[in-house]
Backbone and ligand atoms as CSV (ligand in chain L), in Angstrom:
chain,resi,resn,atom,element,x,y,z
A,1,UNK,N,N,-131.184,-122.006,25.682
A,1,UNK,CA,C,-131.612,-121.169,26.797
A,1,UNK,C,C,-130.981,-119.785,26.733
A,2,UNK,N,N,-130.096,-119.687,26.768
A,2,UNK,CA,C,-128.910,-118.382,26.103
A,2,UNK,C,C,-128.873,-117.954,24.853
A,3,UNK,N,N,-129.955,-118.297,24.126
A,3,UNK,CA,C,-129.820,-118.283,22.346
A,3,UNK,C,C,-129.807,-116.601,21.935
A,4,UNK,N,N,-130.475,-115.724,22.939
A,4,UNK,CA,C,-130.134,-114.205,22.883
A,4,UNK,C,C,-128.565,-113.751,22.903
A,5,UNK,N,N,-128.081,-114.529,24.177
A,5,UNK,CA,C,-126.883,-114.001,24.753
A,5,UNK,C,C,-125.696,-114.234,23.222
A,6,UNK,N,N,-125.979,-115.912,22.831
A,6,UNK,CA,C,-124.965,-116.093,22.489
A,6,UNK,C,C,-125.167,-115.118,21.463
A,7,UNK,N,N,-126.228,-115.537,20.814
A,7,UNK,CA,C,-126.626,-114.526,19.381
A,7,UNK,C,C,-125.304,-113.056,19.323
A,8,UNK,N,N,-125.884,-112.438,20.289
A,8,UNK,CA,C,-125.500,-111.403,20.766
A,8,UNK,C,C,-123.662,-110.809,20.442
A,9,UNK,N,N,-123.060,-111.952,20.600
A,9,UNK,CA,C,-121.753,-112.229,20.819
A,9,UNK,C,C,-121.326,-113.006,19.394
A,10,UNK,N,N,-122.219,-113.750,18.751
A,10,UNK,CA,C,-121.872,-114.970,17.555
A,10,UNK,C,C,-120.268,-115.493,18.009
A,11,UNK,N,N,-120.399,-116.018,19.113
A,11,UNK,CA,C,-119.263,-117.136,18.882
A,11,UNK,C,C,-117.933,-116.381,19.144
A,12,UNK,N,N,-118.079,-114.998,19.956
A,12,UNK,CA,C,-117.147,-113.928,19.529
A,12,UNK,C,C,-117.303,-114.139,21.513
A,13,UNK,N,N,-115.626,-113.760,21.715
A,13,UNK,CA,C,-115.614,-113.440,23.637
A,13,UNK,C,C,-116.195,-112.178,23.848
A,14,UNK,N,N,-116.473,-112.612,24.925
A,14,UNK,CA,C,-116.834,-111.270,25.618
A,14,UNK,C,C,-115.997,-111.009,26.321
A,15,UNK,N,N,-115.602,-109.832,26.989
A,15,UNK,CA,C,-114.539,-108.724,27.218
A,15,UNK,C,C,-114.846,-108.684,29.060
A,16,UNK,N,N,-114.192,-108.571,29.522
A,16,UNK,CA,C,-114.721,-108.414,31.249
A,16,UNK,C,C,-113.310,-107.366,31.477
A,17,UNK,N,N,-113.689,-106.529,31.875
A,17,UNK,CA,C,-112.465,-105.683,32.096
A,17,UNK,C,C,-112.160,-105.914,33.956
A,18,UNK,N,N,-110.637,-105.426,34.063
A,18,UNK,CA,C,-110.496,-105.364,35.814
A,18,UNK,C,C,-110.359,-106.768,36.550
A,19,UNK,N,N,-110.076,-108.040,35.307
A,19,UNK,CA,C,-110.278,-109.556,36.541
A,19,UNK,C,C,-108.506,-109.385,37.203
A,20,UNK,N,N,-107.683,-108.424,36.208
A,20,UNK,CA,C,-106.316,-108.507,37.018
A,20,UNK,C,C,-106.262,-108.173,38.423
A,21,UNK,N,N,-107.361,-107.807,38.778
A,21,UNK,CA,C,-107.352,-107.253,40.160
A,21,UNK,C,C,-108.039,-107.881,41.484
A,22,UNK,N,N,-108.491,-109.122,40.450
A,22,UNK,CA,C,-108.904,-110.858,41.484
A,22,UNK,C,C,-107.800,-111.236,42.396
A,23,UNK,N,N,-108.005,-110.845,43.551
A,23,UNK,CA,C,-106.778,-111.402,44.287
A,23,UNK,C,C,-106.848,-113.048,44.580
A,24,UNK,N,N,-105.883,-113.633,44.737
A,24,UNK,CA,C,-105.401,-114.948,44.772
A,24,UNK,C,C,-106.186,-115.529,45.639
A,25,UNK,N,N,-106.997,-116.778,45.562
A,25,UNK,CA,C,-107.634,-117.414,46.820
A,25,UNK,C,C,-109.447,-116.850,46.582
A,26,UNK,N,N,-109.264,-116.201,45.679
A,26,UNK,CA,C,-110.887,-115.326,45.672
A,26,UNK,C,C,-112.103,-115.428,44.526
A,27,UNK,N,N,-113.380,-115.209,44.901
A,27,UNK,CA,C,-114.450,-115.460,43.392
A,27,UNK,C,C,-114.737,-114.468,43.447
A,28,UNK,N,N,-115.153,-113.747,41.882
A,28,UNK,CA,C,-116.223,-112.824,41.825
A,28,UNK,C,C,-117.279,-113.060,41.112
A,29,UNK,N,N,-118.568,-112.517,41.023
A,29,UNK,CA,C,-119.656,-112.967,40.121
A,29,UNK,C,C,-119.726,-112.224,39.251
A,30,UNK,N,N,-119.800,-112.116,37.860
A,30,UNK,CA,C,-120.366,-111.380,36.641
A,30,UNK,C,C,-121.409,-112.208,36.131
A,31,UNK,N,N,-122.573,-111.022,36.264
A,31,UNK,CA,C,-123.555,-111.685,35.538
A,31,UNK,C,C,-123.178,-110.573,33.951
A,32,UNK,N,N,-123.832,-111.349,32.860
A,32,UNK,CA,C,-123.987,-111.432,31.621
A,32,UNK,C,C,-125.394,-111.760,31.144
A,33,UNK,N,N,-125.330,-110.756,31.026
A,33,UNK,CA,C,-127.469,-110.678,29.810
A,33,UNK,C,C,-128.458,-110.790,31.215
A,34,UNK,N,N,-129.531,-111.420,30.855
A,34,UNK,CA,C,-130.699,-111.336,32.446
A,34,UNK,C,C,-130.519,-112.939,32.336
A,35,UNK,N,N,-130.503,-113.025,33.405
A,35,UNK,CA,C,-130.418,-114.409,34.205
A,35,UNK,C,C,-131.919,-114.881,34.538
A,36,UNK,N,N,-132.468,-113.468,35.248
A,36,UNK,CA,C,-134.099,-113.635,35.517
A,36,UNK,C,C,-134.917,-114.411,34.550
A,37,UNK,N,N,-134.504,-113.806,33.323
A,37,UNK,CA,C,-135.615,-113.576,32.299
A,37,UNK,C,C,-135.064,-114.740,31.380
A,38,UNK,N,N,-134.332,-115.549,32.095
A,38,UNK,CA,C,-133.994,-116.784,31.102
A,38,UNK,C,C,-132.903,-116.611,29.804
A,39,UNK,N,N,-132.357,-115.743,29.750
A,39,UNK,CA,C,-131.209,-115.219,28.608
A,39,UNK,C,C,-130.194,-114.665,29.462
A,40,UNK,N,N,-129.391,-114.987,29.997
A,40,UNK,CA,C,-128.583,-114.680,30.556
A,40,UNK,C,C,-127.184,-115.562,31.899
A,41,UNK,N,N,-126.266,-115.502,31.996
A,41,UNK,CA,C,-125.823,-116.079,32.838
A,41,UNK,C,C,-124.664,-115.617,33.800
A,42,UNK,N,N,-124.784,-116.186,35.159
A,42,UNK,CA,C,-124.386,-115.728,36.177
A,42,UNK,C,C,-122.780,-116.565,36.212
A,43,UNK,N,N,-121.396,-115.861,36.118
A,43,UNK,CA,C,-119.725,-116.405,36.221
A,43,UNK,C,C,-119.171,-116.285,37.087
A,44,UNK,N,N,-118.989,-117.067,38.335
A,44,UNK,CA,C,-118.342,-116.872,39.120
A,44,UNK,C,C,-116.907,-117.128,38.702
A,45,UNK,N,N,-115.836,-116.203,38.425
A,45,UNK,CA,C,-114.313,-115.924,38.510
A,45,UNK,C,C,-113.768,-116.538,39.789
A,46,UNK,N,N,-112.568,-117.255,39.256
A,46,UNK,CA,C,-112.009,-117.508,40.486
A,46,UNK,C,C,-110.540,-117.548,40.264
A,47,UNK,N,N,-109.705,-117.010,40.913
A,47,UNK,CA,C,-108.086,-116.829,40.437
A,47,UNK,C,C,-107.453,-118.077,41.908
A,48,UNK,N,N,-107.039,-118.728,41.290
A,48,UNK,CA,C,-106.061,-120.052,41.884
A,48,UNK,C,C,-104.647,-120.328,41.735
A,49,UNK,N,N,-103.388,-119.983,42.121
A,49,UNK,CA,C,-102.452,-120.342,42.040
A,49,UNK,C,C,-101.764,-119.309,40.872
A,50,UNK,N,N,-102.677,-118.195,40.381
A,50,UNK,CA,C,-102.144,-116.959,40.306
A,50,UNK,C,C,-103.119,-117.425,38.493
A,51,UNK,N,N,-104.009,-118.296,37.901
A,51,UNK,CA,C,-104.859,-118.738,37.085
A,51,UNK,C,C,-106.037,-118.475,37.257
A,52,UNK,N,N,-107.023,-117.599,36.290
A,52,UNK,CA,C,-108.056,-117.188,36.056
A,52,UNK,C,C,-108.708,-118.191,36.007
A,53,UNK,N,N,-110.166,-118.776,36.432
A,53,UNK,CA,C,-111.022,-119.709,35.846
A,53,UNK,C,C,-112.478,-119.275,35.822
A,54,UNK,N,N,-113.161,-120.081,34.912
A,54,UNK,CA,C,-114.863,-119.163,35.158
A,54,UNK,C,C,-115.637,-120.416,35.612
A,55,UNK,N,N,-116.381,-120.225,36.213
A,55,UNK,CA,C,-117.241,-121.389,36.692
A,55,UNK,C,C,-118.529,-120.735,36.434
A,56,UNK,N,N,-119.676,-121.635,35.611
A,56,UNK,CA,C,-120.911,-121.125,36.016
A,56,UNK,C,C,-121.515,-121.457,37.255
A,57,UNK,N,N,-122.113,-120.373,37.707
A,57,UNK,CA,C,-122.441,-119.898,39.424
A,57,UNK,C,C,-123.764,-121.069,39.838
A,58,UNK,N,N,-124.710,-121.819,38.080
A,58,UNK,CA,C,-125.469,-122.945,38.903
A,58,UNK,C,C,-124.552,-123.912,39.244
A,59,UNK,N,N,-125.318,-124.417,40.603
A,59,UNK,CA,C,-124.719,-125.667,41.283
A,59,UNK,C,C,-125.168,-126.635,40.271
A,60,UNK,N,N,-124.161,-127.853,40.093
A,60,UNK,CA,C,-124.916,-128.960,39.283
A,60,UNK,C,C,-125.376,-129.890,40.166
A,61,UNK,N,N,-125.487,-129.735,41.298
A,61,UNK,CA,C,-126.188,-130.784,42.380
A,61,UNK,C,C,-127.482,-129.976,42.406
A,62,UNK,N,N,-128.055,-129.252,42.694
A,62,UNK,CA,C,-129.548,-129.407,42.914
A,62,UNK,C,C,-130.165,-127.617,42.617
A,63,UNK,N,N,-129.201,-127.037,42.092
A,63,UNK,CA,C,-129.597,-126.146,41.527
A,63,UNK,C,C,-129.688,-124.378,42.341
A,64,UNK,N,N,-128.396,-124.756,43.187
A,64,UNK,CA,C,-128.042,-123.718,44.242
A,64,UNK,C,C,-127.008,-122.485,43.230
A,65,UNK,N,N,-126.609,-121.609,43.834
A,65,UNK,CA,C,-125.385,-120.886,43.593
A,65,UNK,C,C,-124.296,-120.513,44.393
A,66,UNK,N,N,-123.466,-120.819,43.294
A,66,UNK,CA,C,-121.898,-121.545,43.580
A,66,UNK,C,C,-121.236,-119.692,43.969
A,67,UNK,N,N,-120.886,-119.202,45.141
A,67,UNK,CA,C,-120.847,-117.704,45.378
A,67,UNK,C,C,-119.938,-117.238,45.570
A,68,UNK,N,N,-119.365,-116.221,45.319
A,68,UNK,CA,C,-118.625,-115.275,45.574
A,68,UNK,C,C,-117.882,-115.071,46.565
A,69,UNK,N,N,-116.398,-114.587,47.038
A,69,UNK,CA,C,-116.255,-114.218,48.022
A,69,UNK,C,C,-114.756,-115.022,48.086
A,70,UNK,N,N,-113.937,-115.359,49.066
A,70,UNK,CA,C,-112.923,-116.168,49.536
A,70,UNK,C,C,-113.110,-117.357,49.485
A,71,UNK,N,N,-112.380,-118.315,48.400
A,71,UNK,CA,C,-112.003,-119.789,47.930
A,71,UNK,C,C,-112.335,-120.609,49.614
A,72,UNK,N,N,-112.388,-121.531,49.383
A,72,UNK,CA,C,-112.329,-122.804,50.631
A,72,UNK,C,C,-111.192,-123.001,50.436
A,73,UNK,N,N,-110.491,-123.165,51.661
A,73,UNK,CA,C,-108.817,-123.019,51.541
A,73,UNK,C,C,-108.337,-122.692,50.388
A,74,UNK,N,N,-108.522,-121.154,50.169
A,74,UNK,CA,C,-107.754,-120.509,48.822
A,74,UNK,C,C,-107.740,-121.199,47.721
A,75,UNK,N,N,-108.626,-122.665,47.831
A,75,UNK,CA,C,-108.566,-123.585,46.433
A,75,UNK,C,C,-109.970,-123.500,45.804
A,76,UNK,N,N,-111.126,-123.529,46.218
A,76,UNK,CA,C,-112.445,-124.279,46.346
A,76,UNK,C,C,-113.523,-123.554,46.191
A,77,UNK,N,N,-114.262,-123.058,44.929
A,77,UNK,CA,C,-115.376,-122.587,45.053
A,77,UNK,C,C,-116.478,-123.074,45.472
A,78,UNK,N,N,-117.303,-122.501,46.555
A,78,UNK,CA,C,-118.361,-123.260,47.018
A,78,UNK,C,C,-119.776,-122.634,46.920
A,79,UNK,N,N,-120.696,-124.048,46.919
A,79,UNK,CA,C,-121.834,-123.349,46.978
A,79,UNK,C,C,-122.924,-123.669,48.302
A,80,UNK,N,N,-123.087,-123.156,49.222
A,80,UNK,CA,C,-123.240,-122.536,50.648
A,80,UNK,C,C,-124.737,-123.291,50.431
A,81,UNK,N,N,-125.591,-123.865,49.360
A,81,UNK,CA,C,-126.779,-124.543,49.819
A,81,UNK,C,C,-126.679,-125.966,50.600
A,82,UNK,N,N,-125.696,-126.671,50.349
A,82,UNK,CA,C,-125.438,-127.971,50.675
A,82,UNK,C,C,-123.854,-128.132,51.130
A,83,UNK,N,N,-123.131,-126.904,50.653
A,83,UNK,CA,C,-121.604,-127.058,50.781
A,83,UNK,C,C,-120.679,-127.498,50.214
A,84,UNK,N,N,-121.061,-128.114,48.951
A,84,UNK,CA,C,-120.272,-128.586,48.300
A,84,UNK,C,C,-119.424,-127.610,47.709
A,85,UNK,N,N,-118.171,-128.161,46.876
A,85,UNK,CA,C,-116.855,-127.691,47.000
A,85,UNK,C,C,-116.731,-128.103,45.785
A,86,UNK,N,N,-115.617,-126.803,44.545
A,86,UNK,CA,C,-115.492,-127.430,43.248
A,86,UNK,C,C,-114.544,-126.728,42.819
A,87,UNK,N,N,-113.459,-127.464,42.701
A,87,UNK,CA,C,-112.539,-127.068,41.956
A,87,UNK,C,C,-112.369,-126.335,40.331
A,88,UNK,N,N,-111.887,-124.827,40.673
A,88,UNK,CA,C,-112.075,-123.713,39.472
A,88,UNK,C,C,-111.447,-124.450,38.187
A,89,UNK,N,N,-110.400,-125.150,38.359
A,89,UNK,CA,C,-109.730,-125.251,36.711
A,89,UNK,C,C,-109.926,-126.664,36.606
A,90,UNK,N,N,-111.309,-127.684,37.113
A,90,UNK,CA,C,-111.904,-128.215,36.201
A,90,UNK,C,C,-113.105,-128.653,36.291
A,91,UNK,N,N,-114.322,-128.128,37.529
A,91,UNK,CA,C,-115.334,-127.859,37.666
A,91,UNK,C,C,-115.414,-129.623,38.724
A,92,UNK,N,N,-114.863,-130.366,38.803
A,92,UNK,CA,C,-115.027,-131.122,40.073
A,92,UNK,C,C,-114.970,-131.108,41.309
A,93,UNK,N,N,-116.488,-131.340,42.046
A,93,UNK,CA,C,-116.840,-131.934,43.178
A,93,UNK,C,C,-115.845,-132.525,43.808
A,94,UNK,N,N,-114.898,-131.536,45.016
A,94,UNK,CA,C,-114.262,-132.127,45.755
A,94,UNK,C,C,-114.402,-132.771,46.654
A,95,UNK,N,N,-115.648,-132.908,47.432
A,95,UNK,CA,C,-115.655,-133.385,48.872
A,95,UNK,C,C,-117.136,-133.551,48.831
A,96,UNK,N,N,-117.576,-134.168,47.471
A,96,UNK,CA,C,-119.019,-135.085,47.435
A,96,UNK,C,C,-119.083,-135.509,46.148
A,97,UNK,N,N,-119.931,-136.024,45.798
A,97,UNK,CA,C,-120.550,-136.872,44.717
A,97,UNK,C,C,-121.737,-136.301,44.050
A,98,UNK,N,N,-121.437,-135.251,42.799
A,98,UNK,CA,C,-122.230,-134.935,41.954
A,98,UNK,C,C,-121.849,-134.843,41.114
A,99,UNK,N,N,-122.023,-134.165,39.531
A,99,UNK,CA,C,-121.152,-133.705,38.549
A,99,UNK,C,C,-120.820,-132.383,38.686
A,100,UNK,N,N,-120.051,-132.619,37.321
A,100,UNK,CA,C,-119.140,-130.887,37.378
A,100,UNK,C,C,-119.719,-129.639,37.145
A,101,UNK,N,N,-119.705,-128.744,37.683
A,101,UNK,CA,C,-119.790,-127.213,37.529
A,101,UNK,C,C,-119.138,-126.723,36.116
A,102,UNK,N,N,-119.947,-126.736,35.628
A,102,UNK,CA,C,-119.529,-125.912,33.751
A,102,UNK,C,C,-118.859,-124.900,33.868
A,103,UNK,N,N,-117.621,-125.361,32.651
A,103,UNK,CA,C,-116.732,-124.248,33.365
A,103,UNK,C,C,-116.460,-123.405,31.881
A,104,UNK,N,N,-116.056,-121.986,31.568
A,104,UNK,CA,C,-116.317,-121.033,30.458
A,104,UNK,C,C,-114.617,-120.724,29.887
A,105,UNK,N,N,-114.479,-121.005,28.776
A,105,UNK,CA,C,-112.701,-121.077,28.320
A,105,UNK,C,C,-112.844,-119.283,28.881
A,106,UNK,N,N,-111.728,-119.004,29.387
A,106,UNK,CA,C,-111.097,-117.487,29.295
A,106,UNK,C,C,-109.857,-117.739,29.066
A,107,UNK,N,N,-109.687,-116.215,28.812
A,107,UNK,CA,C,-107.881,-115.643,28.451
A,107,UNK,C,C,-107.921,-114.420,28.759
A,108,UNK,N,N,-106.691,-114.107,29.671
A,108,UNK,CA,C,-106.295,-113.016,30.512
A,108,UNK,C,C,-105.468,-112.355,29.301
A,109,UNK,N,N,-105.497,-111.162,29.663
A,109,UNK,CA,C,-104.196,-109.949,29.247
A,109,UNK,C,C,-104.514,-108.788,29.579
A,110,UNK,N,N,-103.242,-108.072,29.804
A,110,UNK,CA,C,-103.465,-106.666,30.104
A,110,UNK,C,C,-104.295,-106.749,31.237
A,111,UNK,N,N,-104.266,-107.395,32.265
A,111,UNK,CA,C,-105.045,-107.076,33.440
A,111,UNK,C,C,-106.647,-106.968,33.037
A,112,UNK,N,N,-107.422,-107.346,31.712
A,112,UNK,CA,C,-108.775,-107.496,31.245
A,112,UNK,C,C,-108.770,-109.239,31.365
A,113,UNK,N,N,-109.979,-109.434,31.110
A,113,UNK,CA,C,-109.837,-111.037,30.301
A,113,UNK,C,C,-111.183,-111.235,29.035
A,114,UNK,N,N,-111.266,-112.197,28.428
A,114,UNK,CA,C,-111.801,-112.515,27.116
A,114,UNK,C,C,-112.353,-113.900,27.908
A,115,UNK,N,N,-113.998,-113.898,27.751
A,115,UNK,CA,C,-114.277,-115.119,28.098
A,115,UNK,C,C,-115.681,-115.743,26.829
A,116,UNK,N,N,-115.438,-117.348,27.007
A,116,UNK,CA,C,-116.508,-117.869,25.716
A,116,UNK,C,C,-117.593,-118.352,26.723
A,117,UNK,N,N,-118.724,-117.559,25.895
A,117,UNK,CA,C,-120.265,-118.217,26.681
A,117,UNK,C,C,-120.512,-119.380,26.218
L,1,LIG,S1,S,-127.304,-127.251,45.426
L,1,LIG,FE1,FE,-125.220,-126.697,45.518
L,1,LIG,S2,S,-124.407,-128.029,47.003
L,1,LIG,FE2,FE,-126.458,-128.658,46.815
């Protein structure tokens, strides 16, 4: 489905500059390539306990997005169609019964980070 994106990259990170500036408890979204147009995907960032994590932004319950904004008790990315709740550093359903939210290896430095599609 991403066969542009990855192409694009061959197996190589991509670069996100500015996640040092994710404050604690919080998501942000980066989209990457077109999402619309089927080559592309939407990362919700989430910094936890002072740890970068990437979550992809589809819900794996029914196909919502997992959004942006202030953690569920500073822990919990959520996605606001049904409410479910998923923990950034390992993509499990806290407080229901579905599977995990795919989650994208990164590595921080220098206040940038390096993430694998
Ligand atoms: S689609 Fe995300 S909680 Fe149901």
């Amino acid at each position: 489905m991403f066969g542009k994106l990855r192409a694009l990259f061959g197996g190589k990170p991509a670069l996100v500059k500015g996640t040092g500036k994710l404050e604690d408890g919080h998501a942000k979204k980066v989209v990457f390539g077109d999402p619309i147009a089927g080559d592309g995907v939407e990362v919700i960032f989430c910094r936890v306990g002072g740890e970068l994590h990437a979550l992809d932004a589809l819900c794996p319950h029914e196909g919502g997005r997992i959004t942006e904004g202030p953690l569920e008790g500073g822990q919990y990315a959520v996605c606001p169609l049904h409410g479910y709740q998923f923990e950034p550093a390992t993509g499990v359903a806290v407080n229901a019964s579905c599977g995990k939210a795919k989650r994208y290896r990164v590595r921080e430095a220098g206040g940038d980070c390096e993430i694998w599609l």
